[in-house]
C-alpha positions as CSV (number, residue, x, y, z in Angstrom):
1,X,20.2,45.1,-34.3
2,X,19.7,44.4,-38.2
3,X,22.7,42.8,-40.0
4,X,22.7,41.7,-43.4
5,X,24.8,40.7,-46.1
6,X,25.1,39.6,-49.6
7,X,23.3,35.9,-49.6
8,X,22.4,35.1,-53.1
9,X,21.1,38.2,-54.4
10,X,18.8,38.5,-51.1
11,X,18.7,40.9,-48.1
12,X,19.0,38.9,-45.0
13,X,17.7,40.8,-41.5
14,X,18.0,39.0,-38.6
15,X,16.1,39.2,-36.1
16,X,17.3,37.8,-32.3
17,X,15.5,37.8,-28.8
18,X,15.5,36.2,-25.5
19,X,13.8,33.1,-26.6
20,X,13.6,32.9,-30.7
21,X,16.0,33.6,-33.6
22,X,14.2,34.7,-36.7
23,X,15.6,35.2,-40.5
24,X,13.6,37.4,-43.2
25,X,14.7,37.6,-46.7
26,X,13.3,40.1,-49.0
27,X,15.1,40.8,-52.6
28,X,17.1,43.8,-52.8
29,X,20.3,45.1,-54.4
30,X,23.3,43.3,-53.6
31,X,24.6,45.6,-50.1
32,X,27.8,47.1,-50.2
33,X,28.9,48.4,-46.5
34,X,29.1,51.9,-46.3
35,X,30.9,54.0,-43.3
36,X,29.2,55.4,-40.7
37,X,26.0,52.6,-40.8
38,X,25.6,50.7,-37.7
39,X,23.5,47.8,-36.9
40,X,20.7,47.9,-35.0
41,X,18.8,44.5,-33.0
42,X,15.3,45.0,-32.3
43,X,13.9,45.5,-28.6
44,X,11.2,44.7,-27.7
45,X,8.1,46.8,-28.8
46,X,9.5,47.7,-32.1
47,X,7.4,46.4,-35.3
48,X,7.7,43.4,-36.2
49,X,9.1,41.9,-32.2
50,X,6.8,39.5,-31.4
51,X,5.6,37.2,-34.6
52,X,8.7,35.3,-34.3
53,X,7.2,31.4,-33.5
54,X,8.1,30.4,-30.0
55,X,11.1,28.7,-28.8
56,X,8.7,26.1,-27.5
57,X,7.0,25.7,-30.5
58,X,10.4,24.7,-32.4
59,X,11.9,22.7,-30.2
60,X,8.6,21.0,-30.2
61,X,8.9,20.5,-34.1
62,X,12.4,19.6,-34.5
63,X,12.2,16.5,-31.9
64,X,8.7,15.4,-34.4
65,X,10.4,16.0,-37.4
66,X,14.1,15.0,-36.5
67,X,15.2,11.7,-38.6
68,X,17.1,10.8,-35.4
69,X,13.4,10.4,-33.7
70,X,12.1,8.5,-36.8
71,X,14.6,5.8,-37.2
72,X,14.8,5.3,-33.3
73,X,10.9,4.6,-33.8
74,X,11.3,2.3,-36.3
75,X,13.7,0.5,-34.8
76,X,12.1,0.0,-31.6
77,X,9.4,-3.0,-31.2
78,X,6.3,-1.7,-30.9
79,X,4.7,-4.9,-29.4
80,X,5.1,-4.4,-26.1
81,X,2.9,-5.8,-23.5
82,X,3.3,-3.5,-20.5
83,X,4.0,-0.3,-23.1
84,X,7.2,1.5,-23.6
85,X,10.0,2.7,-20.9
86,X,9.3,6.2,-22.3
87,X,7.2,8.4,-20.5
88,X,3.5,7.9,-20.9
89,X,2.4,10.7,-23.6
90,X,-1.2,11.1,-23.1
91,X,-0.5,13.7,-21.4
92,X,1.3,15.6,-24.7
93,X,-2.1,16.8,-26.6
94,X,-3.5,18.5,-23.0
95,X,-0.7,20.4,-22.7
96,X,-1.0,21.5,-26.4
97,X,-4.7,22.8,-26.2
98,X,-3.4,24.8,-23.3
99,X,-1.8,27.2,-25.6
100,X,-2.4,30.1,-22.9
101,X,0.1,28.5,-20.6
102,X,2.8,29.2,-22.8
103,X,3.4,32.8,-21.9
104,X,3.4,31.4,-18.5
105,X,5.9,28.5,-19.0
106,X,8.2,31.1,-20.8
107,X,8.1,33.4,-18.0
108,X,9.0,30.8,-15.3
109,X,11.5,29.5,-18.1
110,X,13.0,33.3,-18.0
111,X,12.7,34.0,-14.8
112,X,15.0,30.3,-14.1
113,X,17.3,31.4,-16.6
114,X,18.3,34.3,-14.3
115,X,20.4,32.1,-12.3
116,X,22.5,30.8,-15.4
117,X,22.7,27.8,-16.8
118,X,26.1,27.2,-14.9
119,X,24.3,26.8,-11.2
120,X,21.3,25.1,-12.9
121,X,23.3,22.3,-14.2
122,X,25.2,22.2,-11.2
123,X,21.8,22.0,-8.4
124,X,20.7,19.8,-11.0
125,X,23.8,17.3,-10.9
126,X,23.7,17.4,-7.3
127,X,20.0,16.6,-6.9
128,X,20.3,13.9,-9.3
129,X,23.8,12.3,-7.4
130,X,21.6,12.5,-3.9
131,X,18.9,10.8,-5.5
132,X,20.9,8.0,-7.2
133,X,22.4,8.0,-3.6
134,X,19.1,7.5,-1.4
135,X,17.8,5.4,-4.1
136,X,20.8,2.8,-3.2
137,X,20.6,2.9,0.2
138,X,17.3,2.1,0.2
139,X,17.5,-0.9,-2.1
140,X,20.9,-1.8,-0.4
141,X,18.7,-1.5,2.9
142,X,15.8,-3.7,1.7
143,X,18.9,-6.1,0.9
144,X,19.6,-6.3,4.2
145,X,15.9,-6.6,5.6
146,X,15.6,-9.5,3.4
147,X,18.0,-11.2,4.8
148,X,16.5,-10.3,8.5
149,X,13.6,-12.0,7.4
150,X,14.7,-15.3,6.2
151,X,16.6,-15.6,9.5
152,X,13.3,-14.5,11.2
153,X,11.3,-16.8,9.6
154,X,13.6,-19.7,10.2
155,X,13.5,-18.8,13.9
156,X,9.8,-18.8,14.1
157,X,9.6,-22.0,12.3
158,X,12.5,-24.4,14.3
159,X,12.0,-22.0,18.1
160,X,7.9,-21.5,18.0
161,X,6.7,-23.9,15.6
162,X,4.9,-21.6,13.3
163,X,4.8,-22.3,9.6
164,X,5.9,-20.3,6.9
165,X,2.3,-19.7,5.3
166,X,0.8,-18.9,8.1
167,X,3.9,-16.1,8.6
168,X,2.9,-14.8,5.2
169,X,-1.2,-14.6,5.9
170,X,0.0,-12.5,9.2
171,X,2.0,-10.2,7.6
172,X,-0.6,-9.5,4.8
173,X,-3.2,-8.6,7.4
174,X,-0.7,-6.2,9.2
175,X,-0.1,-4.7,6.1
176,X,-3.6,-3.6,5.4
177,X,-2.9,-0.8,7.2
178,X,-1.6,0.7,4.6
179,X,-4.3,1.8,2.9
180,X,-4.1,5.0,4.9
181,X,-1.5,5.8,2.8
182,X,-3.4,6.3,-1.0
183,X,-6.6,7.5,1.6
184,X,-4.1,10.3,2.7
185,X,-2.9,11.2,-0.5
186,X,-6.9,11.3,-2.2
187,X,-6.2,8.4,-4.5
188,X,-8.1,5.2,-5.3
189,X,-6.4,2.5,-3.1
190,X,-7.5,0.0,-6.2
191,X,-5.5,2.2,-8.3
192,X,-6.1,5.3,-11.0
193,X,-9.5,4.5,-13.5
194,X,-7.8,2.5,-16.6
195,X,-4.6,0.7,-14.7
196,X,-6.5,-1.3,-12.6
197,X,-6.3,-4.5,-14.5
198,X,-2.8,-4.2,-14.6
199,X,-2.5,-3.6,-10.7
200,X,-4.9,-6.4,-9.9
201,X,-2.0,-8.6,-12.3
202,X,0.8,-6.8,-10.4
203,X,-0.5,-7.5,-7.4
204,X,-1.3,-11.6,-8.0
205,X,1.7,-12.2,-9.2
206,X,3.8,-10.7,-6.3
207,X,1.6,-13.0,-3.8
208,X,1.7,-15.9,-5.9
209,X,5.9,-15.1,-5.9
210,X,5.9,-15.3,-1.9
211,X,3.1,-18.3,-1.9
212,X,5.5,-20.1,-3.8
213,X,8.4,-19.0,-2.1
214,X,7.2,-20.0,1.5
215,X,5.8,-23.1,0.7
216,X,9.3,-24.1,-1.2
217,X,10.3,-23.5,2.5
218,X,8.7,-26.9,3.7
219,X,10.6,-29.3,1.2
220,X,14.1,-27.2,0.7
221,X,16.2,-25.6,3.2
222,X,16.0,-22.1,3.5
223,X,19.4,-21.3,2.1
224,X,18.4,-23.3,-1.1
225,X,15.1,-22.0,-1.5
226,X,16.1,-18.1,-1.4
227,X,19.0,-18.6,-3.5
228,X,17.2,-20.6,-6.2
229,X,14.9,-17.9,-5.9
230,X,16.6,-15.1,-6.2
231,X,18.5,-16.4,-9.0
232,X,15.7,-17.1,-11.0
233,X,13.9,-13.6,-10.2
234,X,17.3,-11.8,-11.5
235,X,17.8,-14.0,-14.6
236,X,14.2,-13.8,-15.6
237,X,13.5,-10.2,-14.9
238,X,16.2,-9.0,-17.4
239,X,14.6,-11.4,-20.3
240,X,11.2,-10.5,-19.5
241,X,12.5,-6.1,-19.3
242,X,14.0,-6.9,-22.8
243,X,10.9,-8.8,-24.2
244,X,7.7,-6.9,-22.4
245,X,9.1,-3.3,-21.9
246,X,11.9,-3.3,-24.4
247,X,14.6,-2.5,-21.9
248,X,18.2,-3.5,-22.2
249,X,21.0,-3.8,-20.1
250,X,24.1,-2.2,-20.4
251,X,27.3,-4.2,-21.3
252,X,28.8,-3.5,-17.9
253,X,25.7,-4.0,-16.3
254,X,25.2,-7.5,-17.6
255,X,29.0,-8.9,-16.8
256,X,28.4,-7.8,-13.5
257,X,25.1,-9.6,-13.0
258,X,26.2,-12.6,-14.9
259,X,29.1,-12.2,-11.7
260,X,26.6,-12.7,-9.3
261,X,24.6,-15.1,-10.9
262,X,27.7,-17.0,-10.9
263,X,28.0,-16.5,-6.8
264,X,24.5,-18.0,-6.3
265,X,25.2,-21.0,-8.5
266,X,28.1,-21.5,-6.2
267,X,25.5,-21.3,-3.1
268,X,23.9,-23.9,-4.8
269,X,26.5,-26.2,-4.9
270,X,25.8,-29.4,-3.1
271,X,27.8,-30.6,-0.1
272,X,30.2,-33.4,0.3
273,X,27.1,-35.5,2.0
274,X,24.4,-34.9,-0.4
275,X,26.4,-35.8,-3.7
276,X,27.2,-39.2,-1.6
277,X,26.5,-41.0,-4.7
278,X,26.9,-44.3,-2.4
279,X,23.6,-44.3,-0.3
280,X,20.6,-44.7,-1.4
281,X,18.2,-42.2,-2.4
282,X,14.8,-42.6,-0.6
283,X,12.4,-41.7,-4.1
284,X,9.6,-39.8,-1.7
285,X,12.7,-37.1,-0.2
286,X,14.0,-37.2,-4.1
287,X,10.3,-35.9,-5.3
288,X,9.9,-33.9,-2.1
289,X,13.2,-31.7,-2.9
290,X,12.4,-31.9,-6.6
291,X,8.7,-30.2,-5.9
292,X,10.4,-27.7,-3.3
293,X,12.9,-26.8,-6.3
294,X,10.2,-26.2,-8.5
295,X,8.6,-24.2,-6.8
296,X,11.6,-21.9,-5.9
297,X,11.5,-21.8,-9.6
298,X,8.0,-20.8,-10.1
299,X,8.4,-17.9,-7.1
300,X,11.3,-16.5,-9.0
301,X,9.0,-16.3,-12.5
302,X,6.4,-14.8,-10.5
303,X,8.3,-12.1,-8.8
304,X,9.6,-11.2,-12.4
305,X,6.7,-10.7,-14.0
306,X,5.6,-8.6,-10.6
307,X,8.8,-6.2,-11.0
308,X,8.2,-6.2,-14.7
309,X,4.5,-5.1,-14.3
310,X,5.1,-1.6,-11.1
311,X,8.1,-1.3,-13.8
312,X,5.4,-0.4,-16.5
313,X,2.9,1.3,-13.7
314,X,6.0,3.3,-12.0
315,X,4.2,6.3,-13.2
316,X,0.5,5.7,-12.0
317,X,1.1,3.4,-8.7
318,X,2.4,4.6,-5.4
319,X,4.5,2.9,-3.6
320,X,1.7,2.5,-0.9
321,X,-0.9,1.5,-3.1
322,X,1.2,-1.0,-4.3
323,X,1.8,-2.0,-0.8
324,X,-1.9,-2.3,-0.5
325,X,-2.4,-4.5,-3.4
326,X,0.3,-6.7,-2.1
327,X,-1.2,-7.4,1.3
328,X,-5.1,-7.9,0.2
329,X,-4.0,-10.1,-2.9
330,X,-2.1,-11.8,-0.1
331,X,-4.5,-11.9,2.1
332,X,-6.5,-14.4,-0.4
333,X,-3.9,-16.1,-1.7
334,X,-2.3,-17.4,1.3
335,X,-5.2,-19.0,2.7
336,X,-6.3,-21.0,-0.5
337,X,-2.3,-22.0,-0.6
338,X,-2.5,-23.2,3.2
339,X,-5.8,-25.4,2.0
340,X,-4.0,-26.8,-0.5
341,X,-0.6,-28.0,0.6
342,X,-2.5,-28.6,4.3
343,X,-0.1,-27.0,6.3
344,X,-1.2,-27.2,10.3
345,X,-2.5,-23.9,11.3
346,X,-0.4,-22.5,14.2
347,X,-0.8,-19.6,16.9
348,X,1.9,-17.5,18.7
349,X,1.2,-18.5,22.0
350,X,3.9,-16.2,23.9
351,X,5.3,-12.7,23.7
352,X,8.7,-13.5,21.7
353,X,6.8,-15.7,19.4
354,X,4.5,-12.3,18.7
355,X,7.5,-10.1,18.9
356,X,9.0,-12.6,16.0
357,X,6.3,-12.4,14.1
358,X,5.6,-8.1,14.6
359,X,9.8,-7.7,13.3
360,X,9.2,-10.1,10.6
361,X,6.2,-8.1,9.6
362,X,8.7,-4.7,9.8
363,X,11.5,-6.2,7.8
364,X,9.1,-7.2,5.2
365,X,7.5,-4.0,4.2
366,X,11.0,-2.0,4.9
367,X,12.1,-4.4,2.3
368,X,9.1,-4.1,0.1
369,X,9.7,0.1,0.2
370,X,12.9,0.3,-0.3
371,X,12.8,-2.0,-3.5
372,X,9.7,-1.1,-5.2
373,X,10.3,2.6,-4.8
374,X,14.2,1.6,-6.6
375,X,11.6,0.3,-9.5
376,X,11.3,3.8,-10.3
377,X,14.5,4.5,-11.6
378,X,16.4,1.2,-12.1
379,X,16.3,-1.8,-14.1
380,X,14.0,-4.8,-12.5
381,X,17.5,-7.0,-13.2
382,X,19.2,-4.5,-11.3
383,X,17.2,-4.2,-8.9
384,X,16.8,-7.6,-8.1
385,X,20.3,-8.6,-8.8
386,X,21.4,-5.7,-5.7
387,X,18.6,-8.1,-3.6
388,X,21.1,-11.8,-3.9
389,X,23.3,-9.1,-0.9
390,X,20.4,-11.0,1.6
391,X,22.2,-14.5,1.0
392,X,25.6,-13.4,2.4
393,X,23.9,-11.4,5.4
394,X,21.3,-14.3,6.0
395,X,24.5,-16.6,6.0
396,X,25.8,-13.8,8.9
397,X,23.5,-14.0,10.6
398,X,22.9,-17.4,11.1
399,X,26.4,-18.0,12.4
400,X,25.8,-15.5,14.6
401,X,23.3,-17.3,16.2
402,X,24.1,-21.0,15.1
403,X,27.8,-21.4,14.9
404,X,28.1,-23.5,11.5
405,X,31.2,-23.6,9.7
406,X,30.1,-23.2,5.5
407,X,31.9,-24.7,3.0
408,X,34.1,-23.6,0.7
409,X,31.7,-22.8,-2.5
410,X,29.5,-21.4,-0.3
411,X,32.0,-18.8,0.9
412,X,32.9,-18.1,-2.9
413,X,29.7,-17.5,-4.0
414,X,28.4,-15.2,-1.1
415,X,32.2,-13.1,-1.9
416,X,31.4,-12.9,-5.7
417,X,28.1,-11.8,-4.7
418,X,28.9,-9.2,-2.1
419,X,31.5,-8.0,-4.9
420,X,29.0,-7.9,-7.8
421,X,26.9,-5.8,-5.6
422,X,29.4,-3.1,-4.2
423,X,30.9,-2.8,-8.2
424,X,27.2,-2.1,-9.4
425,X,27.0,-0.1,-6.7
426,X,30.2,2.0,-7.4
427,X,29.6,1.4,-11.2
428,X,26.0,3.9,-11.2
429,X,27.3,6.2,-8.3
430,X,30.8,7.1,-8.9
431,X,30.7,8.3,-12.2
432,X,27.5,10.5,-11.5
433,X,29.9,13.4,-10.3
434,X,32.0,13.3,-13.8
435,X,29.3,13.0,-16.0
436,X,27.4,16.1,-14.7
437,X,30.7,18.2,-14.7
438,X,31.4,17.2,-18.5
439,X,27.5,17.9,-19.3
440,X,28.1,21.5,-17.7
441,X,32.0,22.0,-19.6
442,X,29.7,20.9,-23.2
443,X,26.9,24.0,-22.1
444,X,29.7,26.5,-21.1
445,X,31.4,25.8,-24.1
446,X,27.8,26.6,-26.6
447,X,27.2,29.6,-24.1
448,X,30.8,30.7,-24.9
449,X,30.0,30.0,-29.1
450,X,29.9,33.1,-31.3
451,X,26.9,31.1,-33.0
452,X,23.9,31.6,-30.9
């Protein structure tokens, strides 16, 4: 169908299709209207159809040349360490050589359009809601396998003697096995050609994070030790998002793990007997629980810059190769750790102690799953901030076993962070449902627009 009208002393025939709207101006006479003409749109195989550029190819040069696109780039610090949170465009000039595949990608394109935009938005709201929703449950999960395994590994260590290092060297040759896994799949279990450096770094620091972490485990008290830890992995990996990958936190997001920050400092709280001011402080337990703090400390920098660094290789790594780089980084550092702070080597000698030590080794790569595949779509800060839940069931489960009355800051903190968690929980699931349905009310209401 032609239309055209008076637009400064030009004809004006437009020209619309499926997939491209195209103007032509040509100089003519101003038009008047005159009875009995009727418009007329092109169909397809009349002259002049098909050299209209394709909808592909403006979209494409809009989002270069929008000034939205620039100032956002010049705004954004470029001097990243681990590269941006955007998706990795090498990917961009490949699919532009392929110019044959553009016919093809229209058809599918048209061919998806058949089921109207409606029901798209709507299988794509749902999909995205379930995934939001496993995603949780397996982070929420690992939360709860982390605090299996500090109860486990206190067990193993007061009931069967068996240190903490030697716990950790275990379950890094049990996890071996999962090589099978990148094997299965065809892929490099060292990771893809290029990102290998950056996995061997991954990798390092995540075993020197648990190194540190169970040998804090010979001069604090458990309790201590995770809590220091996992406040220090929270607060650090939201500085080191913001400074390495350039990712911020929401304003919601950052009361609520400031919340539970608050929580662990409660945790940490000493008791009536240790801030006895009155009796005398033997100096070698003073530097013992001072070098068992540190080291907390030190676990919790480590495991930032290990959630910081699959963060930037969410893209490239698998979940099992990561796994994999885990257990045989692990399987060298624990040793050389166990040399150095000359722990006693121990043996299971019975069938609990190796039924201990086989559901420690469960626990610990259910937890390792379910958080680093979260990695993929959450904040590190987030991610490690849902992870303080294994203090309170830790706490639970050790009265089960060990009736203990805690005091009173310790039953604050563990309800400020049980309720930091379920709000951050609520806060990214609940509104999922209302932010699809206004995102489908915005594309009804251009599909209902006159101007197309």
């Amino acid at each position: 169908m032609e239309s055209t009208h008076l637009l400064s002393g030009s004809k004006k025939r437009v020209k619309i299709h499926p997939h491209t709207v195209t103007a032509k101006y040509a100089t003519h006479t101003p038009y008047s209207p005159q009875p009995g003409v009727h418009t007329h749109f092109p169909q397809p195989g009349d002259e002049g159809y098909d050299d209209a550029p394709s909808f592909e190819d403006f979209g494409s040069f809009l989002e270069e040349t929008s000034d939205k696109k620039q100032l956002t780039e010049s705004r954004r610090w470029r001097l990243t360490l681990f590269g941006s949170k955007d998706k990795d465009t090498t990917n961009r000039p490949q699919a532009a050589a392929g110019g044959g595949d553009g016919s093809e990608g229209g058809a599918r394109a048209a061919k998806a359009s058949g089921k109207g935009v409606g029901e798209q938005l709507a299988s794509f709201g749902e999909a995205s809601v379930s995934a939001s929703r496993l995603t949780w449950v397996g982070l929420l999960g690992a939360a709860l396998a982390h605090g299996c395994l500090i109860v486990l590994t206190r067990l193993a260590s007061e009931r069967f003697s068996l240190g903490p290092l030697f716990l950790l060297l275990v379950r890094s040759i049990v996890q071996l096995l999962s090589v099978a896994v990148p094997l299965h799949r065809g892929e490099n279990p060292f990771g893809p050609e290029g990102y290998r450096l950056r996995l061997l770094c991954y990798g390092v620091a995540y075993s020197l994070s648990l190194c540190c972490a169970y040998s804090s485990l010979t001069f604090v008290s458990p309790g201590n030790a995770t809590a220091t830890w996992r406040l220090a992995t929270t607060a650090l990996s939201a500085t080191l998002a913001f400074l390495l990958l350039d990712e911020r936190l929401g304003l919601a997001d950052g009361i609520t793990l400031a919340a539970g920050l608050c929580g662990l400092g409660l945790v940490l709280l000493p008791t009536a007997d240790e801030s006895n001011s009155d009796s005398p402080t033997d100096p070698v337990v003073f530097w013992r629980g001072a070098f068992g703090w540190s080291l907390s400390a030190l676990a919790g920098l480590w495991m930032a810059l290990a959630l910081v660094g699959y963060r930037s290789l969410k893209e490239r790594v698998g979940v099992g190769t990561a796994l994999f780089t885990v257990s045989w980084t692990g399987c060298l550092l624990a040793p050389a750790s166990l040399a150095l702070l000359q722990e006693g080597w121990s043996w299971p000698m019975s069938a609990p102690a190796w039924g201990l030590v086989l559901g420690l080794v469960a626990c610990s790569v259910a937890a390792f799953l379910g958080m680093t595949h979260a990695l993929t779509r959450l904040h590190p800060a987030l991610v490690s901030a849902s992870q303080s839940l294994e203090i309170p069931v830790a706490m639970l489960l050790h009265l089960a076993i060990l009736p203990l009355a805690p005091t009173a800051p310790e039953v604050v903190g563990n309800v400020m962070v049980i309720l930091s968690v379920a709000w951050l929980v609520a806060m990214k699931l609940l509104p999922a449902r209302g932010g699809a349905r206004r995102q489908r009310e915005e594309y009804e209401e251009i599909l209902d627009s006159p101007i197309k």
